[in-house]
C-alpha positions as CSV (number, residue, x, y, z in Angstrom):
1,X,99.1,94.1,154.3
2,X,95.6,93.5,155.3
3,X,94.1,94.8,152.2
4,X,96.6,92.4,150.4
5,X,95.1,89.8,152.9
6,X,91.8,90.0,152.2
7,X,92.3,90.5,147.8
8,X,93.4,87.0,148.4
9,X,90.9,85.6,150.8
10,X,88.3,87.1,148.0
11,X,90.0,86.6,145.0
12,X,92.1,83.9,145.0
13,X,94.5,82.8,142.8
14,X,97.9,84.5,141.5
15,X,98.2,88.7,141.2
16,X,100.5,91.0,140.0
17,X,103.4,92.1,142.3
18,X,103.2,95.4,144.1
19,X,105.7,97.3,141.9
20,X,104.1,95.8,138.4
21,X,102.2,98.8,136.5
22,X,99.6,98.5,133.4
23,X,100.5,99.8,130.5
24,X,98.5,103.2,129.4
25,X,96.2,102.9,127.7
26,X,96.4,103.9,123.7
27,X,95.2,106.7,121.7
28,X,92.8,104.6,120.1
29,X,91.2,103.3,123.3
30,X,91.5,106.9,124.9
31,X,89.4,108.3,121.6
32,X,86.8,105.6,121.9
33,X,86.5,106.6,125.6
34,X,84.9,110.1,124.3
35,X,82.1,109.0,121.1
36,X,81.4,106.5,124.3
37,X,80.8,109.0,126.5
38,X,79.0,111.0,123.8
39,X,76.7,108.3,123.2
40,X,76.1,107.7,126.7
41,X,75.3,111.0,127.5
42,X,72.6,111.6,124.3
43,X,71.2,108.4,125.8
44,X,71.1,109.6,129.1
45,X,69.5,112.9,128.0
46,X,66.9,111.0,125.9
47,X,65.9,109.2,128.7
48,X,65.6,111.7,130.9
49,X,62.9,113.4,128.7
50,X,61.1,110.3,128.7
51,X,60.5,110.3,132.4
52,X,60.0,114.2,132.1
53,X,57.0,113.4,129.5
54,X,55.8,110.4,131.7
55,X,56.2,111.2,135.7
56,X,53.2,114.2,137.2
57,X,54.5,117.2,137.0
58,X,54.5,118.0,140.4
59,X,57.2,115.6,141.0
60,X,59.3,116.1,138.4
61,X,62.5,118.2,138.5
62,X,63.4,120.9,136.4
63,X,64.6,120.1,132.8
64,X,67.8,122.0,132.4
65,X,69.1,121.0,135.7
66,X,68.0,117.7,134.9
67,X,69.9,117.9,131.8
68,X,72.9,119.7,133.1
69,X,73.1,117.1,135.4
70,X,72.8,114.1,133.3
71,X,75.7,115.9,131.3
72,X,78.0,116.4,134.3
73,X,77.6,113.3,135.5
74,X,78.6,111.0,132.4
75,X,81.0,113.2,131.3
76,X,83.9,112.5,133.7
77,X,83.5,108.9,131.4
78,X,85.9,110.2,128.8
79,X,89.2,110.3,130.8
80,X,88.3,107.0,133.1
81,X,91.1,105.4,131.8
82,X,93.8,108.6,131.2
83,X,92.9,109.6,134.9
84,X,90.8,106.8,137.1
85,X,91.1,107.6,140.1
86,X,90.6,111.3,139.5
87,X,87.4,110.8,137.8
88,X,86.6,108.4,140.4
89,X,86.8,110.8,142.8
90,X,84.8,113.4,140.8
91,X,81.9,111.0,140.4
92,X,81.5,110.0,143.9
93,X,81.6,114.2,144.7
94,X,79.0,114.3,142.5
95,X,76.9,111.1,143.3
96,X,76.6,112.4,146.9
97,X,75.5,115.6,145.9
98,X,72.9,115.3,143.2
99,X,71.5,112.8,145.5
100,X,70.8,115.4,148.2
101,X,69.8,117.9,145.4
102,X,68.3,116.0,143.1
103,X,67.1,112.4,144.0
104,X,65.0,111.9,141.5
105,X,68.0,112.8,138.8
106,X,70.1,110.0,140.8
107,X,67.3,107.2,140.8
108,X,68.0,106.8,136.8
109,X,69.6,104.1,135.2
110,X,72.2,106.2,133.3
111,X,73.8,107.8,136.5
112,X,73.9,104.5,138.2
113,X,75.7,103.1,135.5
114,X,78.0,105.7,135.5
115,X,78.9,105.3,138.3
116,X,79.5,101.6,138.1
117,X,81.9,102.0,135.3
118,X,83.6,104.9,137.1
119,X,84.3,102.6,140.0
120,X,85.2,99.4,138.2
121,X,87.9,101.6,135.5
122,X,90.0,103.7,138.6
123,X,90.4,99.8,140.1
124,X,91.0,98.0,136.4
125,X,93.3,101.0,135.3
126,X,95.2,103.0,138.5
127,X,98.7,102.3,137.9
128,X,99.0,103.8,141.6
129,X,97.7,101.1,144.1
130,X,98.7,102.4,146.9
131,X,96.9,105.8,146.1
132,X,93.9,104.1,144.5
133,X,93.6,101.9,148.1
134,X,93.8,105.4,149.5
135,X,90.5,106.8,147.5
136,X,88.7,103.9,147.4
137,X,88.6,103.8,151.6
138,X,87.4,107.5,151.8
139,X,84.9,107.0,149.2
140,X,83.7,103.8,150.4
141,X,83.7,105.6,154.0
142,X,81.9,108.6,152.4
143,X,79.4,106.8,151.1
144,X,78.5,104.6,154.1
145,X,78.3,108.0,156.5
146,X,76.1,109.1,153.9
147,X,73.8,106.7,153.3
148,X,73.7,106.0,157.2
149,X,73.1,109.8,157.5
150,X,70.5,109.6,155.3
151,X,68.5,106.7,156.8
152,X,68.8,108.1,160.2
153,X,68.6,111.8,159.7
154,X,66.2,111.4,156.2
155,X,64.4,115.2,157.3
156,X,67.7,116.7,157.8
157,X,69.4,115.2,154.0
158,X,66.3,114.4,152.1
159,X,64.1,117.3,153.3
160,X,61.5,115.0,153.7
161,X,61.0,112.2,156.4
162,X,61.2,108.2,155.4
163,X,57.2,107.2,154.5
164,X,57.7,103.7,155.8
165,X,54.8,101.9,157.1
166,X,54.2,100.5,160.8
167,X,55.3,96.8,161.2
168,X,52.2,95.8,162.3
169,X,50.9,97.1,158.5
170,X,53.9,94.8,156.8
171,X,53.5,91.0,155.8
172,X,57.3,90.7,156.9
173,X,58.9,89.8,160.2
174,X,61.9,92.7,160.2
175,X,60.8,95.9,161.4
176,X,60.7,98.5,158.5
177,X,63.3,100.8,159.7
178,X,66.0,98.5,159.9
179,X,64.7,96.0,156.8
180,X,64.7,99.6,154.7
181,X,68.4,99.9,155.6
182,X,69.6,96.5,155.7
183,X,68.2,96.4,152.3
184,X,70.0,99.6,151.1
185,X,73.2,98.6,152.8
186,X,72.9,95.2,150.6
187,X,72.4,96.7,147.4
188,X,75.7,99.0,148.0
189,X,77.6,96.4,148.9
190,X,77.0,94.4,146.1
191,X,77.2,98.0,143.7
192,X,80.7,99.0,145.2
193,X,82.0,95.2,145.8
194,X,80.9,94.3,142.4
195,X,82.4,97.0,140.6
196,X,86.0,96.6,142.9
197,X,85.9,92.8,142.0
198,X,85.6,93.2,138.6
199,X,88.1,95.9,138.2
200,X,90.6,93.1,139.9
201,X,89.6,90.8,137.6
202,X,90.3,93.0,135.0
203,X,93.5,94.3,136.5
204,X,94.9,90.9,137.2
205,X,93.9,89.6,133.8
206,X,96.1,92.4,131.9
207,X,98.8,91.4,133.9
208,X,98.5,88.3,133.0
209,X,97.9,88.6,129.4
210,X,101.3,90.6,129.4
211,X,102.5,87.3,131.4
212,X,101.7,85.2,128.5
213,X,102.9,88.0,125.7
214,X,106.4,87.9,127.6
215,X,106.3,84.4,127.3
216,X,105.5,84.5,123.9
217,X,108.0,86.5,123.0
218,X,110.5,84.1,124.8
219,X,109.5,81.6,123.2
220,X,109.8,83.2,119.8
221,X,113.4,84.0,120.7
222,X,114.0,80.6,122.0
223,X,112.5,79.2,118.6
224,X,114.9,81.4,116.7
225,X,118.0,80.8,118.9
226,X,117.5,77.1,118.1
227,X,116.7,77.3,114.5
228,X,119.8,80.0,114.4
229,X,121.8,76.8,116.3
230,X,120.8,73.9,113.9
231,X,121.9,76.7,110.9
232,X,125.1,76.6,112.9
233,X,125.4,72.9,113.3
234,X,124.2,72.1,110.1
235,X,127.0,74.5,108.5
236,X,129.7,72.8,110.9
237,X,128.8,69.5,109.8
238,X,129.1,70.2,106.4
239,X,132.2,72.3,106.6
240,X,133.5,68.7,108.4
241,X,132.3,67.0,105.3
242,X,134.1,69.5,103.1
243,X,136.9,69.1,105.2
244,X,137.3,65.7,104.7
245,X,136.7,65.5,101.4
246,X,139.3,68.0,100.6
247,X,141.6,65.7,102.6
248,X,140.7,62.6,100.9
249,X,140.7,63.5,97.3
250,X,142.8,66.9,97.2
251,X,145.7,64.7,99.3
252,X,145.5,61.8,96.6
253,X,145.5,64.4,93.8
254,X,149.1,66.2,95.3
255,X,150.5,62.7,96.4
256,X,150.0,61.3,92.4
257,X,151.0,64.4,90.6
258,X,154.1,64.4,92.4
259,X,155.1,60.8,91.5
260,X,154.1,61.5,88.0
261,X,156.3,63.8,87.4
262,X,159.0,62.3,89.0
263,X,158.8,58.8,86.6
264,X,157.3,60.5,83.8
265,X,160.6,60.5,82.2
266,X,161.8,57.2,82.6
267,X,157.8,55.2,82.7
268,X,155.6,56.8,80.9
269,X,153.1,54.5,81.2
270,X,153.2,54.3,85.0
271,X,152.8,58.4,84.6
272,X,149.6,58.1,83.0
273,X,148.3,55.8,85.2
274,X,149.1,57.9,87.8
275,X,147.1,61.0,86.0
276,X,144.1,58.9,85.5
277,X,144.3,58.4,89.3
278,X,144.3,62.0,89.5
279,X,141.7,62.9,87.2
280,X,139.5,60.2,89.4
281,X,140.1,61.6,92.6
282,X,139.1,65.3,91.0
283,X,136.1,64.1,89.7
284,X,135.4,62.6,93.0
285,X,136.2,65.5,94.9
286,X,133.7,68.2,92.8
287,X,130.6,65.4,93.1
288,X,131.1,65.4,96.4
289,X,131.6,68.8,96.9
290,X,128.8,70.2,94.4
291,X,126.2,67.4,96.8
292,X,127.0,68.7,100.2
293,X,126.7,72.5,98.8
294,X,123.3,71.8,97.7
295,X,122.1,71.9,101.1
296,X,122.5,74.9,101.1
297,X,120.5,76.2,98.7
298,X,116.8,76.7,99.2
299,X,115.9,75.6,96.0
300,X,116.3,72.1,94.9
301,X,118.2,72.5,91.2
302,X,116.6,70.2,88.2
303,X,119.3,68.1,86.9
304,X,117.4,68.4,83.5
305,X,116.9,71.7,83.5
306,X,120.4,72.1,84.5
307,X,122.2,70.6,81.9
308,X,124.3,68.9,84.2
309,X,124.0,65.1,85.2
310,X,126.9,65.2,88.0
311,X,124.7,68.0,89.7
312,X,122.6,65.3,90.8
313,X,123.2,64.7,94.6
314,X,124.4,61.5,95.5
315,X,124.1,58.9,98.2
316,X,126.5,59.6,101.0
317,X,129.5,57.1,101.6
318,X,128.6,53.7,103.5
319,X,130.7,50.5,104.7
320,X,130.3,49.2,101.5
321,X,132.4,51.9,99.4
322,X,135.4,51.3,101.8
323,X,136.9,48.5,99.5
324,X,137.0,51.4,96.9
325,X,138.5,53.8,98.9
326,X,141.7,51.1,99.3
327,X,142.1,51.0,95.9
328,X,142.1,54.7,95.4
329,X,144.6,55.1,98.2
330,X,146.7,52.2,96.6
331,X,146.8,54.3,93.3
332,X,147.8,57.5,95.1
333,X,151.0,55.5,96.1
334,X,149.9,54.0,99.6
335,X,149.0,50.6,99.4
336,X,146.3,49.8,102.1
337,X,145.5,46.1,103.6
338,X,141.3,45.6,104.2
339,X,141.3,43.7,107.2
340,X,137.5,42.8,108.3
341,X,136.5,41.5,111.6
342,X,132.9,40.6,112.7
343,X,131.6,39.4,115.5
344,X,128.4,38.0,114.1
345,X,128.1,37.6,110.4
346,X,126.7,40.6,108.4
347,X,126.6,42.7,111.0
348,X,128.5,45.7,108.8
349,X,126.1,45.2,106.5
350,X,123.2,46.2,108.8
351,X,125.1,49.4,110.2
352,X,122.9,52.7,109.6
353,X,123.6,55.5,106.9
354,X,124.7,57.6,109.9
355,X,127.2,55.3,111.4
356,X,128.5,54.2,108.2
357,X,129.0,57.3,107.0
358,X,131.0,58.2,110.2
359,X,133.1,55.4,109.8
360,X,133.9,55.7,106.0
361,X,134.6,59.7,106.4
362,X,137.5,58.7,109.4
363,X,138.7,55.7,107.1
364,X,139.3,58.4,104.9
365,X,140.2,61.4,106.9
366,X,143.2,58.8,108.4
367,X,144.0,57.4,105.0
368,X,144.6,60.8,104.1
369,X,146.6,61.7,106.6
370,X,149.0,59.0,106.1
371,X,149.5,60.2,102.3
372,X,150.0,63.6,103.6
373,X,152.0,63.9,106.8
374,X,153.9,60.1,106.6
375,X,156.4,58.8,104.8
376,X,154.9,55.0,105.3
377,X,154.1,53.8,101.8
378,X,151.6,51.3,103.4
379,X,149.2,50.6,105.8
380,X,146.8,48.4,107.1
381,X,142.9,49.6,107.7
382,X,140.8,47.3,109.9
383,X,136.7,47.2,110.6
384,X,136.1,45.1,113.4
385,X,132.3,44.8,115.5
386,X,131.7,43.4,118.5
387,X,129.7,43.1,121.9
388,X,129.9,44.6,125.6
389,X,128.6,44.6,128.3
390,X,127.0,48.4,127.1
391,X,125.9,47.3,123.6
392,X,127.1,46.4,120.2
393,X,130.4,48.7,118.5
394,X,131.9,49.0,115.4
395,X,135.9,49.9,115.2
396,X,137.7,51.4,112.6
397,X,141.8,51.8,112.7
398,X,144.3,52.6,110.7
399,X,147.9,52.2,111.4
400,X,151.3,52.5,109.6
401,X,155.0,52.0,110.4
402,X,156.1,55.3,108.6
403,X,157.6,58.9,110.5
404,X,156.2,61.9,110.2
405,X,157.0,63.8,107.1
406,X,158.7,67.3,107.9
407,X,156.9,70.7,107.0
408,X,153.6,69.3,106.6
409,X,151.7,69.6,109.9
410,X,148.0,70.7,109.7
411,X,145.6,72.9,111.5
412,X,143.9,69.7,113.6
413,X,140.8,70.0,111.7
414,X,140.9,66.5,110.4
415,X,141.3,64.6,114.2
416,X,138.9,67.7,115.2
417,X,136.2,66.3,112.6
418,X,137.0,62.3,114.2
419,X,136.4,63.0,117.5
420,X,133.1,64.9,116.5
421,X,132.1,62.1,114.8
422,X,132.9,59.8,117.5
423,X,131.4,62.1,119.6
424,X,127.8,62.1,117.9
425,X,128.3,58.4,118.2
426,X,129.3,58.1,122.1
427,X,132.5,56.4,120.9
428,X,135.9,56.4,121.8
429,X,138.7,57.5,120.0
430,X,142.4,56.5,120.3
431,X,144.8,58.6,118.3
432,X,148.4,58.5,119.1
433,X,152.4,57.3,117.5
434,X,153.1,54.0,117.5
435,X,155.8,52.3,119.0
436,X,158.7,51.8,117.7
437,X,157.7,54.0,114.8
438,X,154.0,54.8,113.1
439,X,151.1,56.4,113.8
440,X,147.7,54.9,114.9
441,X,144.2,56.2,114.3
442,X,140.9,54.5,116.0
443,X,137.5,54.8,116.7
444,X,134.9,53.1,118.0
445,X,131.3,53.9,117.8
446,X,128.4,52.4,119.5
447,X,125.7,50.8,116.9
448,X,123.5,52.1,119.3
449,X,123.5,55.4,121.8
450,X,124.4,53.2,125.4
451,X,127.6,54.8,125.8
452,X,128.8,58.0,127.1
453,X,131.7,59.6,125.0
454,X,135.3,58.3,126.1
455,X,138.0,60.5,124.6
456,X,141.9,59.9,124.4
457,X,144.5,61.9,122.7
458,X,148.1,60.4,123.1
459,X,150.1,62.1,121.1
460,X,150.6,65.0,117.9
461,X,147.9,66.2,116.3
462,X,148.3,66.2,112.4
């Protein structure tokens, strides 16, 4: 807990938890770790010939110890990262002892560097803390007995005493002794507490690289969830579309061919008309099927290259088709009443693609139900707008005095697909019988989003 305490009274900021481990290293870092090494240690050798060939040669050491030395020590570089803290441990072994054997070996740059490295890669890459806090104490105990041992006792380690001059021979105001090992004491704090504070660095920085990698990845899967959801949604909205469509048109088709062939014998003419009716509501039905399944495709098809005019995708359904889609009811053998209510003049007129397309696809999707599960052979489908206290609304409903026709009850998709619609509109829907007899269907949508969604169901569901 102490060391913990002081790693953030030095190095403040955010660091891995306790139990967190780097990642080994690869093979291609573990590799490089060796032609480093190699190049470190021809570098090494090359410089220690150089102060062979310039130092007397009464101070200079021997050159194959020298060598053999220079060797040994930067060799121990090639597995810092595959074992750190054992080649820490190996280094320091051997920094203490050619520096009692061969001090003028340890004095180079190469060693020193060596060193440095060894230090900073057992802190950076020990996936043991607690065992690297371990070795890093007794090295950085060793080393202060050693160097203290080696100030005070200099004959008994060096072989030699410390040639320091008297103070009165200085231009400083410390005494010698004690500026000689303040001064070494500096340097290795600033060697050993450089090299541990860099490894930390280091350390904390992979763990938070593999933070923002993690994150990353998240992210990624977030991005895909949501693009795998609006694949979703946009497939639900067009299977609604499909849906309704199907209702509309396919109903119509059933509701005419039946009455065709039932006064095809005795009104021919009648019969005919009826067919055209039916051929209309096909046509209908595959344009507005063949434009929601182009969404679906990724390319866009060329209508000229195509052959095929009625491939063209056409405007979705407004307010303003709703006139036609009375008469097409009235020829499939319910005759509809248009009643239109506004509470300031023109305001259908201004209602958004969206919204009118909501409004025309439940017009239709009730319509159709009439033809299809009542025996009512008219109705009455009303648009009325108006003003509250939450914003502006639009209101569609469509009632009829008919009962429900036996053997023809649906699945629910249809009142499903209204209350989604209301739903993306924050509207309320109000679907229920009639009393004494009939069936009502409304919805009202807010012209703009300043409602939360109000839902009641009061009766079958056809």
């Amino acid at each position: 807990m102490k060391f913990l305490a002081l790693r953030q009274h030095f190095l403040p900021g955010e660091f891995p938890p306790e139990e967190w481990e780097r990642p080994q290293p690869t093979r291609g870092l573990l590799r490089r770790d060796v032609w480093v090494t190699l190049l470190v240690m021809a570098a090494a050798l090359i410089g220690m010939e150089m102060v062979l060939s310039f130092a007397p040669a009464e101070n200079a050491p021997d050159r194959l110890p020298s060598y053999l030395a220079m060797c040994a020590l930067t060799a121990p570089l090639a597995v810092r990262r595959r074992f750190p803290i054992g080649s820490m441990l190996v280094l320091s072994a051997m920094f203490m002892g050619f520096g009692i054997w061969m001090p003028a070996v340890m004095m180079q740059l190469a060693p020193q560097i060596t060193y440095f490295v060894g230090l900073y890669s057992a802190v950076t890459w020990a996936r043991d803390r607690r065992a690297l806090r371990f070795a890093l104490t007794g090295v950085i105990l060793a080393m202060f007995l050693w160097l203290v041992v080696g100030i005070t006792n200099a004959k008994l380690v060096f072989g030699t005493e410390l040639d320091l001059p008297m103070a009165i021979e200085t231009s400083g105001f410390i005494d010698p002794v004690i500026a000689y090992a303040g001064y070494n004491f500096l340097v290795n704090l600033f060697y050993f507490g450089g090299a541990i504070y860099l490894g930390m660095m280091s350390w904390r920085g992979a763990w938070q690289h593999g933070v923002v990698v993690d994150q990353a990845e998240k992210l990624t899967e977030q991005a895909l969830e949501l693009a795998r959801r609006a694949v979703i949604d946009e497939r639900l909205r067009i299977a609604r579309e499909l849906h309704d469509v199907v209702a509309h048109h396919i109903s119509a088709v059933g509701v005419q061919a039946a009455a065709a062939r039932m006064v095809q014998p005795r009104d021919p003419e009648r019969a005919a008309q009826l067919m055209r009716g039916i051929e209309d509501s096909a046509r209908q039905a595959v344009g507005e099927t063949r434009s929601l399944l182009r969404v679906l495709r990724h390319e866009a098809v060329d209508a000229e290259e195509s052959g095929e005019a009625g491939t063209q995708r056409s405007p979705e359904p407004t307010l303003a088709e709703v006139p036609a889609l009375v008469e097409q009811s009235g020829r499939a053998g319910v005759r509809v009443e248009l009643i239109v209510v506004e509470h300031r003049v023109g305001f259908l007129d201004e209602v958004g693609a969206g919204l009118g397309l909501a409004l025309y696809r439940i017009a239709a999707e009730s319509l159709a139900n009439v033809r299809e599960h009542s025996t009512a052979r008219t109705a009455v489908l009303s648009l009325r707008s108006g003003r509250d206290d939450t914003g502006e609304w639009v209101e569609v409903e469509v009632t009829d005095d008919g009962s429900p026709r036996p053997g023809t009850a649906g699945g629910g998709f249809g009142l499903r697909g209204i209350r989604e619609r209301a739903e993306l509109h924050h509207g309320l829907v109000d679907i229920g019988p009639r009393s004494p007899s009939g069936w009502r269907t409304r919805a009202r949508l807010r012209a703009l989003n300043t409602s939360s969604l109000s839902t009641m169901d009061n009766g079958r569901d056809r």
